[in-house]
C-alpha positions in Angstrom: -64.0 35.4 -3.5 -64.2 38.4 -0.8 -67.4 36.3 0.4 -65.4 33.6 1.4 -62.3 35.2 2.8 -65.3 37.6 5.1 -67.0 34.2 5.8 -63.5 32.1 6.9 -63.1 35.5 9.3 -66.6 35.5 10.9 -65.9 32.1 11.4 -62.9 32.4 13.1 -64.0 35.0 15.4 -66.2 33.1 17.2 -66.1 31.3 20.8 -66.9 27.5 20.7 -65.9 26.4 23.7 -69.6 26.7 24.9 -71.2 25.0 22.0 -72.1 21.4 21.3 -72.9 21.5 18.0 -72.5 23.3 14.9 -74.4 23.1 11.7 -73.2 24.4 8.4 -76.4 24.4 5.6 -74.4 24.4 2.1 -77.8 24.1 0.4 -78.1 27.7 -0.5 -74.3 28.7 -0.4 -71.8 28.5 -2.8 -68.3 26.5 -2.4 -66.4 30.1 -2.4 -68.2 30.2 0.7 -68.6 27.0 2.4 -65.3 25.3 1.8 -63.1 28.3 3.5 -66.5 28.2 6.7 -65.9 24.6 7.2 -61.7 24.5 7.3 -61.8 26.7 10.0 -64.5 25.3 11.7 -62.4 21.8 11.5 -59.2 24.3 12.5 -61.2 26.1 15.4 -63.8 23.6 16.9 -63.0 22.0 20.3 -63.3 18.1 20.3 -66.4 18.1 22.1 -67.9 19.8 19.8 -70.0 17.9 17.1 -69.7 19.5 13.0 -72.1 18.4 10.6 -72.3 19.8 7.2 -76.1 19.3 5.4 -77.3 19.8 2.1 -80.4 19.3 0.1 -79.3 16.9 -2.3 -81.6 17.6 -5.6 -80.1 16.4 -8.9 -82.8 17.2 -11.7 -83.3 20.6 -9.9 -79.3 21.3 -10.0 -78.8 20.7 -13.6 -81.7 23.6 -14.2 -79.8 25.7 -12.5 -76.5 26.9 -14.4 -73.7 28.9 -12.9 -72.4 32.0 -15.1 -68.5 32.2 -13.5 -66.1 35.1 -13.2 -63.7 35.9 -15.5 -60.9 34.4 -13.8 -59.5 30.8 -12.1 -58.4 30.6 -9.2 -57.8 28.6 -5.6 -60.9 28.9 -3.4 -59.6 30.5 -0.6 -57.7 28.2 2.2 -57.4 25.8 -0.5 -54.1 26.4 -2.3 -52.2 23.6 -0.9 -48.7 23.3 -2.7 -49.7 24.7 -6.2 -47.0 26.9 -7.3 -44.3 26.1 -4.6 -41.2 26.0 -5.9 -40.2 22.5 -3.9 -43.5 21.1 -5.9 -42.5 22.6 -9.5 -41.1 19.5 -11.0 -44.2 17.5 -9.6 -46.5 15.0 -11.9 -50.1 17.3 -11.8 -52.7 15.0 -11.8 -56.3 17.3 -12.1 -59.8 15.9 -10.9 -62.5 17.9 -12.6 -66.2 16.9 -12.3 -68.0 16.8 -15.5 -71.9 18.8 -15.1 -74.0 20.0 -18.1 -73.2 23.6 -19.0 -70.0 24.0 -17.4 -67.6 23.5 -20.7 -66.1 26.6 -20.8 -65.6 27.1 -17.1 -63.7 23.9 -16.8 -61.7 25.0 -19.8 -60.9 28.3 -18.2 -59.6 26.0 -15.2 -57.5 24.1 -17.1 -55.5 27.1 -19.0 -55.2 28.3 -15.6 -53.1 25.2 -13.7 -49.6 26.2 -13.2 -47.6 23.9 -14.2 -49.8 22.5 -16.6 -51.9 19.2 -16.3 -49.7 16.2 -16.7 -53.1 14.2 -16.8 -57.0 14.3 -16.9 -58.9 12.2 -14.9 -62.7 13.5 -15.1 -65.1 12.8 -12.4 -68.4 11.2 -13.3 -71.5 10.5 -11.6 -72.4 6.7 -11.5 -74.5 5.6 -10.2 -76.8 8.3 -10.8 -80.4 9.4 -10.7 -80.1 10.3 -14.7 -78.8 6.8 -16.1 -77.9 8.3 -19.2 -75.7 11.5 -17.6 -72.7 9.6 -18.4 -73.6 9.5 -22.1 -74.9 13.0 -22.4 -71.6 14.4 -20.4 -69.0 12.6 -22.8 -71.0 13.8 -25.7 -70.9 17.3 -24.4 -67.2 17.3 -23.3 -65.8 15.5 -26.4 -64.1 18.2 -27.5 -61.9 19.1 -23.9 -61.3 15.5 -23.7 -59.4 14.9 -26.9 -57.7 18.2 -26.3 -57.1 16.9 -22.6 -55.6 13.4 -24.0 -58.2 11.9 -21.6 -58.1 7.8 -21.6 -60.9 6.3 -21.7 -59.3 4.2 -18.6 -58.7 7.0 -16.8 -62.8 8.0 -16.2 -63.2 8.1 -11.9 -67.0 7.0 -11.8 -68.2 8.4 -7.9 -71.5 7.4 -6.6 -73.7 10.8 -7.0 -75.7 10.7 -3.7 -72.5 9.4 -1.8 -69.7 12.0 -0.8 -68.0 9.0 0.8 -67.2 7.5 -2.3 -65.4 9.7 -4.2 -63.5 10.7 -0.9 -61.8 7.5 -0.8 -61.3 7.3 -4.4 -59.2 10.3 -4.0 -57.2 8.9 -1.2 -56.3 5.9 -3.1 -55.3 7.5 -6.1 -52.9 10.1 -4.2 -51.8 7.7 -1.6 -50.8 5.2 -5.2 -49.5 8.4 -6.8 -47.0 9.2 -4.1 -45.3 5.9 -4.4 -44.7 6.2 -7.9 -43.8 9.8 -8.3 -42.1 10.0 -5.3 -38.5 9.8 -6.6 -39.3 12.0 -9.9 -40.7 15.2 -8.2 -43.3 14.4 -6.3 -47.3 14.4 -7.2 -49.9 16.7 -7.4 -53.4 16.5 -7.3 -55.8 19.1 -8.2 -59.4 19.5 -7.3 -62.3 21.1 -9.3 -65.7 20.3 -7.9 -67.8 22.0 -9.9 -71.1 20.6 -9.6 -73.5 18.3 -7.5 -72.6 19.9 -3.9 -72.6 15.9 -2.2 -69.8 14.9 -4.7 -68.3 18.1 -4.1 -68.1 17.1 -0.5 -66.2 13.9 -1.0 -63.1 16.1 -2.9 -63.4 19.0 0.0 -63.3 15.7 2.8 -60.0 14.6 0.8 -58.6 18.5 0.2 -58.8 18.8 4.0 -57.2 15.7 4.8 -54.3 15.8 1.9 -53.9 20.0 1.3 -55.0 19.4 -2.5 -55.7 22.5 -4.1 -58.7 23.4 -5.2 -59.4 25.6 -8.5 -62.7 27.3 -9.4 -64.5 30.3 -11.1 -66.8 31.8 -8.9 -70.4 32.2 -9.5 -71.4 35.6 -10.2 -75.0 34.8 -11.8 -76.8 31.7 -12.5 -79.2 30.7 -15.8 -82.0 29.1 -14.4 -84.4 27.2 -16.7 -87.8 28.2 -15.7 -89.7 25.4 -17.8 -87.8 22.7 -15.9 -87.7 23.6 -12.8 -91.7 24.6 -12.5 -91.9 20.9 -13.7 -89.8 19.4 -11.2 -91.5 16.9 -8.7 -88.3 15.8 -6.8 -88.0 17.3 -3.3 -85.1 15.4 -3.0 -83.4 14.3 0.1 -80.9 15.8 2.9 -77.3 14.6 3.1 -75.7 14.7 6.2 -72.0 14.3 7.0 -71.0 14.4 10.4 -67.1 15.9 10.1 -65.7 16.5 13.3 -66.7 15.7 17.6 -67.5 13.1 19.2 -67.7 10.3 16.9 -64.2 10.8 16.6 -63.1 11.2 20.2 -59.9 8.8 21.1 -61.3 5.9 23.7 
């Protein structure tokens, strides 16, 4: 939590009128850190200057790795949006988590902690996916939060793993649908929990920035890493790139 308020005000201090481009490596960094880095990058950054975000996208390796969280929920910093305002307390919450092995109790720990509570569940799943039976061994895993959440089975988002893109606009949609209908009633409210694969977590920080959604977490303070596993691990996998802000998106 301090990591990513100190990283936000590093960040913030520094002079980019003389750079071209900046690079932001999430591959060894956790979301309590990138996430605050690269909203005031987008904030700070000139338009000339080119921000691309890269990670090393390596699913068999991630799920060896799992992430022992704090004893507490909370926004990651920068990304509170309208949770809690009073003008928003009558609004229809709508929370996004994303399902990974290991990370039952976390999630659950986010849940209790949504103020007002969830309205409605929709959990993020990876399809497609390098592991074609994820789906399966996440539902089996989770079936105990999803009755408890009142999760329809209709209600699944399915976001392409290796694509951040996908489940930006799948986001988009649904809030942009949302607003319509709730509109009248209170308003909507979306809420954001990437928890695991860092490319999918891209696509709900892309649509946080855009929208103000909050975002709710547990920060990492150790990981459980399966030794076995990963020693057996062939996959170097591959680098994502997202290009977020410059000169692809200077006005002609």
């Amino acid at each position: 939590m301090i990591g990513g308020r100190e990283a936000a005000r590093l960040a913030g201090e520094i002079d980019y009128r003389a750079l071209t481009d900046i690079v932001v490596d999430a591959s060894a960094l956790s979301r309590g850190v990138v996430f605050p880095v690269v909203r005031v990058l987008l904030g700070k950054a000139p338009a000339t200057c080119n921000l691309h975000l890269v990670v090393t996208h390596e699913p068999t390796t991630d799920e060896a790795i799992v992430t022992v969280g704090c004893e507490r929920a909370t926004t990651i910093h920068g990304f509170k949006g309208t949770l809690g305002q009073q003008s928003f307390a009558n609004a229809a919450v709508l929370w996004l988590p994303q399902l990974v092995p290991g990370q039952v109790s976390v999630l659950r720990q986010i849940y209790n902690a949504i103020e007002p509570s969830p309205h409605d569940v929709c959990p993020i799943l990876p399809s497609p996916a390098v592991d074609q039976r994820a789906i399966d061994s996440l539902l089996v895993e989770y079936r105990v939060e999803l009755g408890a959440w009142e999760v329809d089975p209709r209600d699944m988002i399915y976001a392409h793993e290796s694509d951040p893109l996908d489940l930006y606009r799948t986001i988009l949609k649904m809030d942009s649908g949302r607003k319509r209908v709730f509109e009248e009633i209170g308003g909507s409210q979306i809420v954001l929990s990437p928890v695991g694969s860092k490319v999918l977590s891209f696509g709900a920080l892309m649509a946080a920035v855009e929208r103000d959604f909050p975002i709710m977490y547990v920060e990492a303070i150790d990981y459980k890493i399966d030794e076995c596993r990963l020693a057996a691990e062939s996959d170097r996998g591959e680098l994502v790139h997202l290009w977020l802000h410059g000169e692809a998106y200077a006005e002609n």
